[in-house]
BAMARKE-403681 format. One record per residue: residue in three letters; x negated, y negated, z of N, C-alpha, C in turn. Coordinates in pm, 1 decimal. Example, Ala and Ser with C-alpha at 12.3 -4.5 7.8 and 13.67 -1.06 7.14 Angstrom:
BEGIN
ATOM     r         nx         ny         nz        cax        cay        caz         cx         cy         cz
ATOM   ALA    -1319.0      569.0      780.0    -1230.0      450.0      780.0    -1320.0      330.0      780.0
ATOM   SER    -1285.0      225.0      708.0    -1367.0      106.0      714.0    -1290.0       -3.0      787.0
This chain:
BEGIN
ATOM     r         nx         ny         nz        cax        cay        caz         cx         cy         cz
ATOM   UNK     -863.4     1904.6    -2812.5     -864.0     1803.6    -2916.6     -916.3     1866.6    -3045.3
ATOM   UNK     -832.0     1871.0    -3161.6     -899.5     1926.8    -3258.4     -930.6     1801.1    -3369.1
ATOM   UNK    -1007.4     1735.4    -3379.2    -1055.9     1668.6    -3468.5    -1242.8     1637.7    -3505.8
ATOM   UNK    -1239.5     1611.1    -3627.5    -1346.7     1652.8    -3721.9    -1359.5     1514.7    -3746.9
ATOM   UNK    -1555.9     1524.7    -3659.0    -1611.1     1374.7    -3641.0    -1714.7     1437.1    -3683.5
ATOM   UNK    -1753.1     1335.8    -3819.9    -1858.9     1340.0    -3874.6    -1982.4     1334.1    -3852.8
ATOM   UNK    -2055.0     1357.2    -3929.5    -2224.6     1338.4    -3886.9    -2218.2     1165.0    -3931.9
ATOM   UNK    -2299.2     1115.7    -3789.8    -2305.0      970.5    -3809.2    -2175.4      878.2    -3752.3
ATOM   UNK    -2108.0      923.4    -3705.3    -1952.9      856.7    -3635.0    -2022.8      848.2    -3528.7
ATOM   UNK    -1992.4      681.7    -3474.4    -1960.3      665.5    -3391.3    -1890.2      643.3    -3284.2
ATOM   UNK    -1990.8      722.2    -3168.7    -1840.2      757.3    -3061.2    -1877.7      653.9    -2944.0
ATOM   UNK    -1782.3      569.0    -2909.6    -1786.1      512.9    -2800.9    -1696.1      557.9    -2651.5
ATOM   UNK    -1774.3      587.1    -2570.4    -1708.1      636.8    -2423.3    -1740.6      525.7    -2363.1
ATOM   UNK    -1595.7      468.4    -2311.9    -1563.7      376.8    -2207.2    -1473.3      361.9    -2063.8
ATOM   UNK    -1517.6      268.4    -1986.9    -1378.8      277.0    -1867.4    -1392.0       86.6    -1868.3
ATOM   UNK    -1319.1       56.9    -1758.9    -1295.1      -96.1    -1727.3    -1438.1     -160.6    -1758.7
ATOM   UNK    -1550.2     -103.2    -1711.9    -1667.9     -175.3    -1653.4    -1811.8     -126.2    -1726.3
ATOM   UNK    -1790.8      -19.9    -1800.1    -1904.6      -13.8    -1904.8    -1888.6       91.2    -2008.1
ATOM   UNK    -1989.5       84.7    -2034.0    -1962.9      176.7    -2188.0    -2098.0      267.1    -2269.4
ATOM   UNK    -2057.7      380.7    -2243.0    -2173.7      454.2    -2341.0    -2179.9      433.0    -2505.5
ATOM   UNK    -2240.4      422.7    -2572.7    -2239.3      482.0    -2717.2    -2341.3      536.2    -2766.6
ATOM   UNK    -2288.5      623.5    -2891.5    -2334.9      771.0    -2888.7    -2310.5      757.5    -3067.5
ATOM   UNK    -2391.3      827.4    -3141.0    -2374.6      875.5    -3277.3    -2364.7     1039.6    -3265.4
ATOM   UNK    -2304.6     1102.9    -3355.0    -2290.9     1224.3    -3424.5    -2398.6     1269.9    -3465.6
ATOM   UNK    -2478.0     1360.6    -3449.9    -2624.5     1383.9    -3515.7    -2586.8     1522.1    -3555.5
ATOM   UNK    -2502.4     1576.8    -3510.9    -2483.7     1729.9    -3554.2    -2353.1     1699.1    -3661.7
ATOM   UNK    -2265.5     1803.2    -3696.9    -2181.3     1767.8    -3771.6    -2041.0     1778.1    -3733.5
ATOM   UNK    -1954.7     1808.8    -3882.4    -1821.8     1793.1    -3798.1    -1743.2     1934.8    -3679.8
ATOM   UNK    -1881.2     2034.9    -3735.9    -1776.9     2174.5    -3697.3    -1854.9     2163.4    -3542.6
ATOM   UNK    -2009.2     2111.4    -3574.6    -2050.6     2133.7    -3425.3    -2147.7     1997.7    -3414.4
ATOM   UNK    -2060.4     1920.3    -3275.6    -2069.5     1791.9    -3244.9    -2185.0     1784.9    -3181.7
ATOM   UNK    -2272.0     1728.5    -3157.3    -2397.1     1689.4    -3100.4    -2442.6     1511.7    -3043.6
ATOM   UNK    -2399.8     1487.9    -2976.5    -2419.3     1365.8    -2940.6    -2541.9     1296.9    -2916.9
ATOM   UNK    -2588.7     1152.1    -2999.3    -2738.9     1117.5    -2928.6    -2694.7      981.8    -2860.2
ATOM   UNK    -2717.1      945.3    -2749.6    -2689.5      793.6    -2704.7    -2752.4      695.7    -2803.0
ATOM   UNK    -2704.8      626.2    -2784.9    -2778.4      442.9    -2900.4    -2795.2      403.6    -2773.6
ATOM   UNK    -2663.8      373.0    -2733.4    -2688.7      258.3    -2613.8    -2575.7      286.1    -2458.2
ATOM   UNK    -2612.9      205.4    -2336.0    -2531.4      182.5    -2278.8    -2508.4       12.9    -2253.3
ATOM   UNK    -2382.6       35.3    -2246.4    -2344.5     -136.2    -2208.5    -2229.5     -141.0    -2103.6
ATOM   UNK    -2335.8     -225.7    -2008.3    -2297.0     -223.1    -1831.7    -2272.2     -391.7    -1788.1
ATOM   UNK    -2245.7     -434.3    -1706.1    -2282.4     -535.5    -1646.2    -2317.5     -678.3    -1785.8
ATOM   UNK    -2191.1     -662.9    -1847.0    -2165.9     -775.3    -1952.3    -2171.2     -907.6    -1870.4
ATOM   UNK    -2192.0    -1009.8    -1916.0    -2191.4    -1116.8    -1919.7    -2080.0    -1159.2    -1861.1
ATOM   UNK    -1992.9    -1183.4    -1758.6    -1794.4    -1191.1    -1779.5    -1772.9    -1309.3    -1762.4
ATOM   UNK    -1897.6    -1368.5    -1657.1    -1847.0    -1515.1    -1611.2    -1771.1    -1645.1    -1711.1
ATOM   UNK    -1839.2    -1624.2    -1790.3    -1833.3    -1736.0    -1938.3    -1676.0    -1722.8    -1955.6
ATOM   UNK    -1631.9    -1568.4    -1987.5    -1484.2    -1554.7    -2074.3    -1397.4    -1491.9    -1968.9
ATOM   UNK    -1296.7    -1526.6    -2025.0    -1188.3    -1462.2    -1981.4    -1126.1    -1345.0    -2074.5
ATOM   UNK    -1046.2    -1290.5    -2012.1     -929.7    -1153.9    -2108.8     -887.2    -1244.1    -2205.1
ATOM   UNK     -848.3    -1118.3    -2283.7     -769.0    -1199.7    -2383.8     -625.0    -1187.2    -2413.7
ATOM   UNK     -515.4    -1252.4    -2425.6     -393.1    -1281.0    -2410.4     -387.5    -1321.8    -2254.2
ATOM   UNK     -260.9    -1291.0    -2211.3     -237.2    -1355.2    -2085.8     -208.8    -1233.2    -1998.5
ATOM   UNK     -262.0    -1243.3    -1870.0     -262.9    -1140.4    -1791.3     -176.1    -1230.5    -1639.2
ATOM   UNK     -110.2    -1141.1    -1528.0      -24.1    -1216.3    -1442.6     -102.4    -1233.8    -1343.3
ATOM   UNK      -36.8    -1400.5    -1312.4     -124.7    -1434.7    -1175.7     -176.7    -1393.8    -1109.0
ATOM   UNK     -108.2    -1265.5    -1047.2     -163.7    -1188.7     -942.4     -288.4    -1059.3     -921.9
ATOM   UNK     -357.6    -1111.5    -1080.5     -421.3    -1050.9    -1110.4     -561.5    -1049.4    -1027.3
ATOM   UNK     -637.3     -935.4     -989.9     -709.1     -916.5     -900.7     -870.2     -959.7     -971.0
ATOM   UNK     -953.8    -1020.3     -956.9    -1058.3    -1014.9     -974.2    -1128.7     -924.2    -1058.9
ATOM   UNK    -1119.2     -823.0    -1025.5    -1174.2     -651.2    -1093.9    -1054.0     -635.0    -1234.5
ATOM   UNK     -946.3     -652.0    -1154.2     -865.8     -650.9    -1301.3     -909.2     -743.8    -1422.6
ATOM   UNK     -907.4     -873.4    -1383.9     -960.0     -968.8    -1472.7    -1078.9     -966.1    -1527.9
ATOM   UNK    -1179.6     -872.0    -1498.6    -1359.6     -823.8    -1558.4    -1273.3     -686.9    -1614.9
ATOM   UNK    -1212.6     -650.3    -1589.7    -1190.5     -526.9    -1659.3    -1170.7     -539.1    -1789.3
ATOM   UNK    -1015.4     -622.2    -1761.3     -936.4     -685.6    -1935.6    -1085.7     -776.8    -2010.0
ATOM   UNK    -1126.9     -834.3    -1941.8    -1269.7     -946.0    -2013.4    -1367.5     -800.5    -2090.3
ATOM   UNK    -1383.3     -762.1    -2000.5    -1479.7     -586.9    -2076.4    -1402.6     -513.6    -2226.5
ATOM   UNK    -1297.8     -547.3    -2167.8    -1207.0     -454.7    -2303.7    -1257.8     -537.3    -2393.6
ATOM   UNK    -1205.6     -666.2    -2346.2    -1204.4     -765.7    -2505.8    -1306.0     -733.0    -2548.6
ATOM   UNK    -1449.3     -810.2    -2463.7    -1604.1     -780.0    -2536.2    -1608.4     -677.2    -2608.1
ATOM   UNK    -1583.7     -560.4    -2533.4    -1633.1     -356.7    -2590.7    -1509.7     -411.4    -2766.7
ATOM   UNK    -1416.6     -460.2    -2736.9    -1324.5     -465.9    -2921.3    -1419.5     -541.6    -2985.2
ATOM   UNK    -1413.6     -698.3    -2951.6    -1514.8     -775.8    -3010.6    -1667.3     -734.9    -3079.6
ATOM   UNK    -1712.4     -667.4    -3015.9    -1807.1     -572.1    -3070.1    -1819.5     -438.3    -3162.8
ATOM   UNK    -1667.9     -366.2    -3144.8    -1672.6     -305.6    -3218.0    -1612.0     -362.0    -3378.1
ATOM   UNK    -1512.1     -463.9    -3374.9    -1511.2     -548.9    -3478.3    -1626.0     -623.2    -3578.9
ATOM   UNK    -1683.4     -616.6    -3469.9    -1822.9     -686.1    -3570.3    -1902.7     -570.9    -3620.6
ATOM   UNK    -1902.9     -449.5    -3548.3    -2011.7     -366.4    -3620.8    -1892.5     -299.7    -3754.0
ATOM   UNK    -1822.4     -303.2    -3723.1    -1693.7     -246.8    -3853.6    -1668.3     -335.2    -3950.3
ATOM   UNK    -1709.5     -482.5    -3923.9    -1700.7     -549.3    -4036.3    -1824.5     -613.0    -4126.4
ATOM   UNK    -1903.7     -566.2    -4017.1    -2089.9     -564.8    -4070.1    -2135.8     -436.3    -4127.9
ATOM   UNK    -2030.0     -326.7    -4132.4    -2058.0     -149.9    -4207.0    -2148.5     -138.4    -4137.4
ATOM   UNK    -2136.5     -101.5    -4024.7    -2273.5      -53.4    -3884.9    -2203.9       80.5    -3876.0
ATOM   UNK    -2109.8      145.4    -3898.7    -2045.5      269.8    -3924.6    -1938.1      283.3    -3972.1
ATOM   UNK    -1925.8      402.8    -4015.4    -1807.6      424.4    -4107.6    -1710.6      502.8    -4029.4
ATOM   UNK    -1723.3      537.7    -3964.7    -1649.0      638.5    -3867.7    -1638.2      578.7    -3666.2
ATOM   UNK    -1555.7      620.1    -3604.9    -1542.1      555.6    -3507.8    -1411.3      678.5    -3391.4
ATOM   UNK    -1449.6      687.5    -3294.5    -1392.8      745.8    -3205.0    -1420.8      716.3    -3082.2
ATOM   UNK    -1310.6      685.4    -3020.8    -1270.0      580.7    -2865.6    -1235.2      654.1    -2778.2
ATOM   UNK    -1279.3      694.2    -2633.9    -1285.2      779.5    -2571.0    -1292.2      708.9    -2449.2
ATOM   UNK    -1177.6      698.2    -2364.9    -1181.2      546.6    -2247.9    -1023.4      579.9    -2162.7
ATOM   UNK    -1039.5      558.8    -2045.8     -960.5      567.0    -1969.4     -819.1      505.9    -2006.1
ATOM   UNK     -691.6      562.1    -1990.7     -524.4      466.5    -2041.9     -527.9      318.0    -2044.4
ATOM   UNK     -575.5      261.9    -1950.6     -554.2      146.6    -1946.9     -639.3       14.0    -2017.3
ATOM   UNK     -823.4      137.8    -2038.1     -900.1       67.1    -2123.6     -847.9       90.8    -2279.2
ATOM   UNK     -807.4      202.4    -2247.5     -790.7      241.9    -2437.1     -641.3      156.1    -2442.2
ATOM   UNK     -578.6       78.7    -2339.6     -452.6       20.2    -2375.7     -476.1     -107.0    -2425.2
ATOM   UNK     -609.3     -122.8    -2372.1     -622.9     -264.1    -2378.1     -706.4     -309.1    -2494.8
ATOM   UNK     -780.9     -212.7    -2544.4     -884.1     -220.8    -2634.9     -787.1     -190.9    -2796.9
ATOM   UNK     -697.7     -133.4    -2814.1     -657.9      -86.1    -2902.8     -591.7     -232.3    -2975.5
ATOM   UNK     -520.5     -254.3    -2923.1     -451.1     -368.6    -2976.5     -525.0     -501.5    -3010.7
ATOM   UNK     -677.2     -494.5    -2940.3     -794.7     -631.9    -3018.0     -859.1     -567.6    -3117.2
ATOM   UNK     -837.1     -427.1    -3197.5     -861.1     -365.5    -3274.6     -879.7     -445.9    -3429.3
ATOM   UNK    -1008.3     -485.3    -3482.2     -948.9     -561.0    -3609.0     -896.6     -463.9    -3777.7
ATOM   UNK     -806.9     -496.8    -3829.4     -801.6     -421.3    -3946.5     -868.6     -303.3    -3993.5
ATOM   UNK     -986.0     -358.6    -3955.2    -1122.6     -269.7    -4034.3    -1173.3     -179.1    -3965.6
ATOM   UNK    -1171.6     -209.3    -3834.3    -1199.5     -135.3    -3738.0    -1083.5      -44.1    -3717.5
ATOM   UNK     -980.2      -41.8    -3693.6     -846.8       68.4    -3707.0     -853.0      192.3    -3824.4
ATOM   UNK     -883.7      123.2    -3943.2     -915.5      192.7    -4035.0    -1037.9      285.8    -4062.8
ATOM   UNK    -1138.0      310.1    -3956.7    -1247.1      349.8    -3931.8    -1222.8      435.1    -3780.7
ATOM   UNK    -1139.4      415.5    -3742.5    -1086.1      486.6    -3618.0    -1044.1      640.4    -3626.5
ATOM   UNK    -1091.7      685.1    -3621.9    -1062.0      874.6    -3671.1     -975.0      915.8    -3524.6
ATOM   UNK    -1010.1      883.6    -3418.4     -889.7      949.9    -3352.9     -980.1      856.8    -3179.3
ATOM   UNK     -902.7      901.7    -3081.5     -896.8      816.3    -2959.4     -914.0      948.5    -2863.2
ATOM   UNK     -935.0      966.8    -2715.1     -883.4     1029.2    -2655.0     -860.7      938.1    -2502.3
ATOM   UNK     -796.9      947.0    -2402.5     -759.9      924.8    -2334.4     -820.9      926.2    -2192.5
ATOM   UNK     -956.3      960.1    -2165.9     -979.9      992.4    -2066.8    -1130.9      963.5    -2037.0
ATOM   UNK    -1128.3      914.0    -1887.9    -1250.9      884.1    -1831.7    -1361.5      960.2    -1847.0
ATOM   UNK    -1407.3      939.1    -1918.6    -1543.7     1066.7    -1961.2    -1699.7      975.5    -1939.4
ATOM   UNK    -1704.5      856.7    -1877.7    -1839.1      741.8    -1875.4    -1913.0      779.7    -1767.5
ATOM   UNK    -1901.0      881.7    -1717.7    -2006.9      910.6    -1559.0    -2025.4     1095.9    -1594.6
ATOM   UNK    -1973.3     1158.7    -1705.2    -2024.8     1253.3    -1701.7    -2140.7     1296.9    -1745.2
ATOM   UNK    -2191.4     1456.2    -1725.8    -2304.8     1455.5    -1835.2    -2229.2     1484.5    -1995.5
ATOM   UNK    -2372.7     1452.3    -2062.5    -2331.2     1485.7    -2229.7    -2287.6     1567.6    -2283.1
ATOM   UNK    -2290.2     1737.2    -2225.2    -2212.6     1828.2    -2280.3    -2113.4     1852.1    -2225.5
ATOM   UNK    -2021.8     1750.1    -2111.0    -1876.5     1746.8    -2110.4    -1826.0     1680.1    -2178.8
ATOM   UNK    -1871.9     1560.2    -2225.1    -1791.1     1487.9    -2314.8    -1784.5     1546.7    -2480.8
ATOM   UNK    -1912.9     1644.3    -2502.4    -1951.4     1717.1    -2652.7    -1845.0     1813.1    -2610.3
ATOM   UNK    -1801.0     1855.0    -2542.4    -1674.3     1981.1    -2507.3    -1568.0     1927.3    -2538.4
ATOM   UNK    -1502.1     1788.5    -2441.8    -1420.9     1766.2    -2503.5    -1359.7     1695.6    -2637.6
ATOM   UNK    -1493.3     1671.9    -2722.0    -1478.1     1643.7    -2831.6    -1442.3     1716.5    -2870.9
ATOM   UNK    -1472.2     1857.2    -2875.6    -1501.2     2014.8    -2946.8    -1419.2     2052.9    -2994.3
């Protein structure tokens, strides 16, 4: 992956069911990651996914799509509250399928690049690698 994430971008690593986030503390040539936060074990009961998902949808599927929404919903609000200026999404195909499209305006536009892959159970200098 060759892209240039600033000092202070935030990077969020996700899958179906939780989510690291992480700021930039080093710069763009050499990435350094510090955690802010993790966010596990959301709230799901209350909401549902958002749009329509098919009947036969499994339980786990349905907390999964509900997780996406929340993890967008949140990043919408910190992008439209200037909680960062920079933003990079790092989440398994089906989370980053699902998350992309509750993406708001502002938040897209603050989106420097995505990658594709389950990186939420590693340690920190695999995921600083494959930033790299």
């Amino acid at each position: 992956m060759t892209m240039k994430i600033p000092q202070g971008a935030l990077v969020v690593v996700a899958n179906g069911g939780s989510a690291r986030v992480f700021s930039n503390v080093g710069d763009d040539r050499n990435v350094t990651l510090k955690q802010e936060a993790l966010l596990e074990g959301m709230n799901l009961d209350d909401e549902g996914p958002s749009g329509s998902m098919p009947s036969e949808s499994t339980a786990s599927q349905l907390d999964e799509a509900t997780f996406a929404k929340q993890l967008a919903q949140g990043l919408n609000e910190g992008a439209l509250k200037n909680r960062f200026a920079h933003l990079v999404l790092v989440a398994d195909a089906k989370t980053l399928g699902r998350v992309r499209p509750l993406l708001h305006k502002e938040t897209q536009q603050r989106l420097i690049g995505d990658l594709a892959k389950d990186l939420t159970n590693v340690p920190l200098d695999t995921i600083q690698s494959a930033l790299a």
